[in-house]
Residue, then its C-alpha position, 0 to 999 in steps of 0.5 A: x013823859x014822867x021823865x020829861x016832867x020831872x026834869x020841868x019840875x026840877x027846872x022850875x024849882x031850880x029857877x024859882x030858888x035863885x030868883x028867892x035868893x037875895x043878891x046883894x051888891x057892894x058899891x062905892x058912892x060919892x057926894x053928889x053936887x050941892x050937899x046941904x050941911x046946916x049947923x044950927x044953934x041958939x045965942x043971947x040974941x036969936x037963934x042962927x043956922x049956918x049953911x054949906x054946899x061945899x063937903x066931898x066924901x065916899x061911902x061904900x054900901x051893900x045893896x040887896x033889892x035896892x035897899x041899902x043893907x050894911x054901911x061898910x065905910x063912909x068919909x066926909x070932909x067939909x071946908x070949915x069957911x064954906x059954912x056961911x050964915x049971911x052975917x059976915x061978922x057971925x061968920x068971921x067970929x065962928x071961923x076965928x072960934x073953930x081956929x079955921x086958918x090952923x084947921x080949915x076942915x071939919x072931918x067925919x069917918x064912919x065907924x059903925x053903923x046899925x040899921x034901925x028898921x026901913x031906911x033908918x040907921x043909927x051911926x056912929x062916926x069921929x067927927x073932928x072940929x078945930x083939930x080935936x076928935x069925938x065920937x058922935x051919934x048921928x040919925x040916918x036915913x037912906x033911901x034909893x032913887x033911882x040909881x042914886x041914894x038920898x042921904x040925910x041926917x043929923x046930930x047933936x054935940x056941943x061945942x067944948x066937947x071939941x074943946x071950942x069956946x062958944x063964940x060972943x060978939x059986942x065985947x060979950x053981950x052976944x053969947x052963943x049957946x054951947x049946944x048944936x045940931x048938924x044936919x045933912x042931906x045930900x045925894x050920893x052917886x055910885x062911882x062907876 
C-alpha cells in the first residue's frame, strides 16, 4: 500500500511539473487581407492622412500560453502608389517627392524588439523611404485572436531624415510639414 502511494505521489508530482513548465512555440505569420497603414502629417493648409491596404510581410514569433514572448524577425513591404489621400493632386505630388517610379516601396526590417509589459513592445527596425535607410522606433502592440495575432503601431520620423523634400503645391503656398506619423494595424496568420 505504501509502495502503491509513493508511485501516485511521484506520478502526481511528475504531472503536476510539466503542466508548470512554459511551453514555448515558434511560428511564422504572414500580413493578413487588408492591412491599414495610415501615414498622417500636417500642411499650411490643413492636416492630411494617407492611407494603404496593400503591404505583404512575415514575422516570425515565439509564443508561450499564447502571449507573444520574443519577436525573432519580421518584414514589411509597402508599395508606395498604394498610399492614397482621396486627392489625386496630393497624391501625385507625394509620389513625385518620394521619387516613387525610381523607388516604388517603402521597406521595414525588424532588428530588435523588447517587450515593454503585456501586449506592448518597443521595436526598432530600418525603415527605407525613396532609397534611403534610417533606424526607426515604433510602439507595438500584439495581441492574440484566436489563431491570428492583432497587430497595430506607430512611429514618428520626418521627412529629411530620409533625405525627402516635404511636398508643396500651388507654386509653393501649400507646404507640408516635415514631421510625420505612420500607423499600422493589421492581422497576422501564421503559415502553416
Amino acid at each position: 500500500m505504501y509502495q502503491q502511494s509513493k508511485w501516485t505521489v511521484l506520478a502526481f508530482i511528475l504531472i503536476f511539473s510539466s503542466c508548470a513548465l512554459p511551453v514555448f512555440s515558434q511560428q511564422t505569420y504572414e500580413l493578413g487581407s487588408d492591412p491599414i497603414m495610415k501615414v498622417s502629417g500636417t500642411s499650411t493648409l490643413h492636416d492630411w492622412d494617407m492611407v494603404s491596404n496593400e503591404a505583404s510581410g512575415t514575422a516570425t514569433l515565439r509564443l508561450s500560453a499564447g502571449r507573444v514572448t520574443t519577436i525573432q524577425s519580421a518584414e514589411m513591404t509597402l508599395p508606395v502608389k498604394t498610399l492614397k489621400s482621396g486627392k489625386g493632386q496630393m497624391d501625385n505630388n507625394a509620389y513625385k517627392a518620394l521619387n516613387a517610379d525610381d523607388h516604388p516601396e517603402i521597406t521595414f526590417t525588424l532588428l530588435e524588439a523588447h517587450q515593454d509589459g503585456g501586449n506592448d513592445w518597443k521595436a526598432t527596425g530600418r525603415l527605407e523611404i525613396a532609397g534611403k535607410a534610417e533606424t526607426v522606433p515604433f510602439l507595438l502592440e500584439i495581441a492574440s485572436s484566436g489563431t491570428n495575432l492583432m497587430l497595430s503601431g506607430s512611429a514618428a520620423i520626418k521627412l529629411t531624415d530620409f533625405d525627402v523634400d516635404p511636398p508643396t503645391a500651388v507654386f509653393g503656398t501649400i507646404k507640408t510639414g516635415n514631421e510625420m506619423t505612420i500607423a499600422i494595424e493589421m492581422k497576422l496568420i501564421p503559415i502553416k
